[in-house]
C-alpha positions in Angstrom: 16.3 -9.6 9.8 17.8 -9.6 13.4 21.4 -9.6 14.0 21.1 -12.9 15.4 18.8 -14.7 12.8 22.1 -13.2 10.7 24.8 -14.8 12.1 23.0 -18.0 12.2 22.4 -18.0 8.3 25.5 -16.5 7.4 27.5 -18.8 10.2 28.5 -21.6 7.8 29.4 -19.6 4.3 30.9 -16.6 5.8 34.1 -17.2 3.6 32.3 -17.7 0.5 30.1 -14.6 1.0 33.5 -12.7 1.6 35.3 -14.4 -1.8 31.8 -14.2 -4.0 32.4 -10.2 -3.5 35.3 -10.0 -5.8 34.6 -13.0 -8.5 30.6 -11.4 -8.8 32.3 -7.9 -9.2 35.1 -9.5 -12.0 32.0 -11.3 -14.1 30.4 -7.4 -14.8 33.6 -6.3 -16.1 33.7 -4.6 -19.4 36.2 -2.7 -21.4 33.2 -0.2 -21.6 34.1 3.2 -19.8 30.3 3.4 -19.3 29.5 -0.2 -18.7 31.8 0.0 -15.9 30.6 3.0 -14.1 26.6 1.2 -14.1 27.5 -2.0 -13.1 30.0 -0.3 -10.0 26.1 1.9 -9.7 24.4 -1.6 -9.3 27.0 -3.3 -7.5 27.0 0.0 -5.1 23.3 -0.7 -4.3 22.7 -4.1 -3.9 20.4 -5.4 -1.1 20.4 -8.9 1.2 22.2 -11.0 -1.0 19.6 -13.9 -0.3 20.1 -15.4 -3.5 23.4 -16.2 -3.3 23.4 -16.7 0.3 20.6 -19.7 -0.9 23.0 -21.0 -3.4 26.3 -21.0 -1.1 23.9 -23.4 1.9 22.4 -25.6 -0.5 25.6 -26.3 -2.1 27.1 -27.0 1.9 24.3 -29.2 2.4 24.8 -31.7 -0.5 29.0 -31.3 -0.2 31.7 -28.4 0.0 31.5 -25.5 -2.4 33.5 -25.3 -5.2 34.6 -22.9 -8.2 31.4 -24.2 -9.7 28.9 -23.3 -6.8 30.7 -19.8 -7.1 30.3 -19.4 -10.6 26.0 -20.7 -10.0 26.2 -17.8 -7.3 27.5 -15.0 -10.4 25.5 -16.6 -12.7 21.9 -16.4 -10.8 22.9 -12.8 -9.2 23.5 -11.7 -13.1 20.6 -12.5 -14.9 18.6 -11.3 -11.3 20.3 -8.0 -11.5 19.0 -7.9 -15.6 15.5 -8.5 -14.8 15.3 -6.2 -11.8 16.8 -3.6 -14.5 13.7 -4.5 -17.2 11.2 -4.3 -14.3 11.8 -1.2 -13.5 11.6 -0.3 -17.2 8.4 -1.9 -17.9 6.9 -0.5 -14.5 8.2 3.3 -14.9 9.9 2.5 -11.8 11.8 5.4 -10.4 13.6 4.0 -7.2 14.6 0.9 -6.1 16.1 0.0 -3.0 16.3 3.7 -2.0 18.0 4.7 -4.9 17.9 6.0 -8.2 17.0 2.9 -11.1 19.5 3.2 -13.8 16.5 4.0 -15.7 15.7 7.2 -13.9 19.7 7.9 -14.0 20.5 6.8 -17.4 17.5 6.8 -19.7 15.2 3.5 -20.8 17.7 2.9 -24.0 20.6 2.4 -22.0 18.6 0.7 -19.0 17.2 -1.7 -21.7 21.0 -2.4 -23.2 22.3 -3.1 -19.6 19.9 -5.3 -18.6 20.7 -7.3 -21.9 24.8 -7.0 -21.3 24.0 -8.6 -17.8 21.9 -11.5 -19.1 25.2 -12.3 -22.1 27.7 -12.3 -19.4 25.6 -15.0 -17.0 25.2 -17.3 -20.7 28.9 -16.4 -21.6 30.4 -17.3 -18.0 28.4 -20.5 -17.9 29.2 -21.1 -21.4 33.1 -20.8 -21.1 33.3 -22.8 -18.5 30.9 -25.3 -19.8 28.4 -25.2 -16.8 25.5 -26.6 -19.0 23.7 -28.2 -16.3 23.5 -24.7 -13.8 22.5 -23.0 -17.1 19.6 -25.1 -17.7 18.5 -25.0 -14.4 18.7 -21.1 -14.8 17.8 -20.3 -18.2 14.3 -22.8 -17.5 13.7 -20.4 -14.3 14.0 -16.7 -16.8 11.6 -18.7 -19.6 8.9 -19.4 -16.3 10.1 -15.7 -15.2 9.2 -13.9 -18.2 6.2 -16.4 -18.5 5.3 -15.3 -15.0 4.9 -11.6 -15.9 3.3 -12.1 -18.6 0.5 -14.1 -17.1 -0.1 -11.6 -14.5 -0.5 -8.6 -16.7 -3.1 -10.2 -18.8 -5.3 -11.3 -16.2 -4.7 -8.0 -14.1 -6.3 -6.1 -17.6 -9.4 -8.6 -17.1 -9.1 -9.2 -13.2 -10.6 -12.4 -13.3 -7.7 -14.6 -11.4 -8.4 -17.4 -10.0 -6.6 -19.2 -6.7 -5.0 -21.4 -9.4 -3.6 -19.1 -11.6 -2.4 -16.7 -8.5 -0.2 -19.6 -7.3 0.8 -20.1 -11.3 2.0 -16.4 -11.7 3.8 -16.5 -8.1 5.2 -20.1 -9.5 6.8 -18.7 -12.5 7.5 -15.2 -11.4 9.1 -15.5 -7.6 9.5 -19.1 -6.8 11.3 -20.1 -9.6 14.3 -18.4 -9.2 14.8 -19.3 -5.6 13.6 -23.0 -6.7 17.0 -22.3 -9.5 19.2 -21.0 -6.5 18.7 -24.1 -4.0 18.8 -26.7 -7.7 22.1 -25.0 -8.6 23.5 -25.0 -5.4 23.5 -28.5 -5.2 24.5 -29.4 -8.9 27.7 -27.7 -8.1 27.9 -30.1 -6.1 27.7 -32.8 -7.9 24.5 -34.1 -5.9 22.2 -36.8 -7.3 19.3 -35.7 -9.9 16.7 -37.2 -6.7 18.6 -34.2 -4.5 18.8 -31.7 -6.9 14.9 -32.4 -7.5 14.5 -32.1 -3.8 16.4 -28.9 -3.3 14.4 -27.2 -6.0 10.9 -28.2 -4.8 11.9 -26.6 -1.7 13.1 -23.6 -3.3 10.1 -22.9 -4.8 7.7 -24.0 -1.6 9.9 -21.4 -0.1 9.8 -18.8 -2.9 5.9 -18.6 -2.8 5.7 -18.2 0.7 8.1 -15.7 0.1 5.7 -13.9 -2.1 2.3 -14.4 0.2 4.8 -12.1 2.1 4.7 -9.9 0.4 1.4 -9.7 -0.7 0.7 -9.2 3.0 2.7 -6.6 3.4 0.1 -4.5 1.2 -2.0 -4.6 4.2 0.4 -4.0 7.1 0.1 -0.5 8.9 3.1 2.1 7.6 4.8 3.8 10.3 4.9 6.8 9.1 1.0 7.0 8.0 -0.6 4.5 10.5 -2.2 2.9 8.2 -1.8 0.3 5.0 -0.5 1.5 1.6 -2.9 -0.8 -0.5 -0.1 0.1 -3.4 -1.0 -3.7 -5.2 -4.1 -2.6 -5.2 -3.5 1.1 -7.0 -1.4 -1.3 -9.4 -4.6 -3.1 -10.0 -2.7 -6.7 -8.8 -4.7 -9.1 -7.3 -3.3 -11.1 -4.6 -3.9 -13.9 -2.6 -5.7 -11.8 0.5 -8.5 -9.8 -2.3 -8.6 -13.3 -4.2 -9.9 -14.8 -1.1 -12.1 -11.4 0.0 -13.3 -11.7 -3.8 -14.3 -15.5 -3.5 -16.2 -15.0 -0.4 -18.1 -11.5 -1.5 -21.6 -11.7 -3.1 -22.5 -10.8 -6.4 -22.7 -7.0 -5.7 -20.0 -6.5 -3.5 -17.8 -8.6 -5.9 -18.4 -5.8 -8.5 -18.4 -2.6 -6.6 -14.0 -4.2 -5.2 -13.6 -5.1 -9.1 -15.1 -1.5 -10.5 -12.7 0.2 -7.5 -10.1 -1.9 -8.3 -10.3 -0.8 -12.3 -11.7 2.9 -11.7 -11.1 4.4 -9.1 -7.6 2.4 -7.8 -5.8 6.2 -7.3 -8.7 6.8 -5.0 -7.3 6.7 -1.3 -10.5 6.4 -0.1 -12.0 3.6 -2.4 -8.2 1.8 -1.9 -9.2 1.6 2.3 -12.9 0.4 1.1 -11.4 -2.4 -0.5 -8.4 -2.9 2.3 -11.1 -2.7 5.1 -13.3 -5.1 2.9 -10.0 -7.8 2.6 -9.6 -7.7 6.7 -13.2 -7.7 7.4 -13.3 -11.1 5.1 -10.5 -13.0 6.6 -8.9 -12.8 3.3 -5.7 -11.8 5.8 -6.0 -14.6 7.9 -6.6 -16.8 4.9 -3.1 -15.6 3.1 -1.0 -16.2 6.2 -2.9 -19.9 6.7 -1.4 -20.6 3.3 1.9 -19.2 3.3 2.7 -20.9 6.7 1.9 -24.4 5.2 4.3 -23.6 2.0 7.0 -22.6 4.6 6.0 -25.7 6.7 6.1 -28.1 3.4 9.8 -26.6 2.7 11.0 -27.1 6.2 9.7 -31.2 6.0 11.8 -31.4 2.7 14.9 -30.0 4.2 14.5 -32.5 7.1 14.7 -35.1 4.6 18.8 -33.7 4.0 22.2 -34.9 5.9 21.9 -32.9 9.1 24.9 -30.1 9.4 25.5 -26.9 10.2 24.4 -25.5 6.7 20.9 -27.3 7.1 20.2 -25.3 10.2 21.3 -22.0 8.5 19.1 -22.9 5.9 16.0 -23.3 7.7 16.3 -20.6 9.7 16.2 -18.4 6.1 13.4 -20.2 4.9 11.5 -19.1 8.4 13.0 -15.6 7.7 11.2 -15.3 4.3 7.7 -15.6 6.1 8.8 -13.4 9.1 10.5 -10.2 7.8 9.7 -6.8 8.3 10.0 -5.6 4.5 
């Protein structure tokens, strides 16, 4: 993100990023010596913010921020921080961000109870201060989450997705929780149930652009190798650019990229076959067609909301999503 796309985002909820610091820090607390020294790890690490930073401008386009939009902000950023821990559990992950997963650092057991304390404290925060209505915006996105992952690793054992069902996993598994960040923002609010509903279709228009993204990125030259990692493809994941490639290859082609894909996926060069195959087909060209009319469809939402500051900062996220670096 460039300094200046920054400033513009950040412009209008630069006192709430500064005060959400402290309260996110206090919701982690525990009178656990060992709690204490992994959630100060995760705090430590912690990357763009951008799901907060969607909560704090939704909630200044519907209204002013509140203790309530703050509390949304914890909330969301708690049970995201417990689901990045179980990912990297379920996916071996050693690294995230550049640093050690707690995982690596503190063994799966304790990974697995930390990303469990996490997900209490969101329910008990909301609970004590009776935010029902940001719970069941939030609690409905980890159900679609957890649905999400599940979907995609039973259809990556038969590879046999379909358009349809990409855009369901991508649905459940990214977009909803950006869909839960832009609905909360503006329940804290107290905005209307026709705003709220607006908010979180653009959150989720946004959230699978978001994820074409990244998908892309799986194709993009590395700088230090000059040439794509093809790493969703090693993970056997098929995304929307191989879907497409898939869709368009003949019978025999479509089952030499599926037997790579399922055989020989640690095969560098197999992986280019199929990466050279994807570019050759337009499936590239295809996945950034599509994700620029989700990010389009989001945009011509929030130009349906009041005009301010906030709305600017807003859609200038929403175009960051499709034109980051990483």
């Amino acid at each position: 993100m460039s300094e200046e796309s920054i400033k513009i985002i950040k412009a209008p909820i630069l006192e709430e990023i500064e005060a959400f610091e402290p309260k996110f820090r206090d919701s982690m607390k525990s009178d656990v010596a060992l709690l204490d020294k992994i959630t100060h790890y995760i705090i430590k690490r912690k990357g763009k913010q951008l799901r907060p930073i969607f909560v704090f401008l939704s909630a200044k386009i519907c209204g002013e921020t509140n203790e309530s939009t703050y509390r949304a902000a914890s909330l969301i950023e708690l049970l995201h921080t417990a689901t990045l821990v179980h990912d990297d559990i379920v996916d071996d992950s050693q690294e995230r961000r550049g640093y050690f997963s707690l995982n690596a650092l503190w063994k799966n057991k304790i990974a697995v109870l930390v990303g469990d304390f996490l997900l209490s404290k969101g329910l008990i925060f909301s609970m004590e201060n009776k935010d029902y209505h940001l719970l069941e915006i939030v609690t409905n996105a980890v159900r679609e989450m957890s649905e999400g992952e599940l979907l995609q690793i039973e259809k990556a054992r038969k590879l046999d997705i379909e358009e349809s069902i990409y855009f369901d996993i991508i649905r459940k598994k990214t977009a909803s929780l950006i869909a839960a960040c832009c609905a909360c923002g503006a329940a804290s609010t107290n905005a209307t149930k026709e705003t709220i509903e607006i908010m979180r279709e653009m959150g989720e228009l946004t959230g699978i652009a978001f994820q074409i993204r990244d998908d892309l990125f799986d194709y993009q030259l590395e700088e230090d190798i000059g040439k794509p990692t093809g790493i969703d493809i090693k993970e056997k994941k098929l995304t929307l650019p191989l879907i497409h490639a898939l869709q368009q290859a003949n019978n025999r082609d479509r089952k030499k990229i599926i037997n790579i894909i399922k055989n020989h996926n640690n095969n560098l060069e197999k992986v280019a076959e199929v990466i050279g195959y994807v570019m050759k087909s337009g499936g590239i060209e295809y996945a950034t067609k599509q994700m620029h009319e989700y990010k389009d469809r989001a945009l011509t939402l929030l130009q349906s909301l009041p005009e301010n500051p906030a709305r600017g900062a807003l859609q200038e996220l929403i175009t960051y999503t499709i034109e980051r670096k990483k």
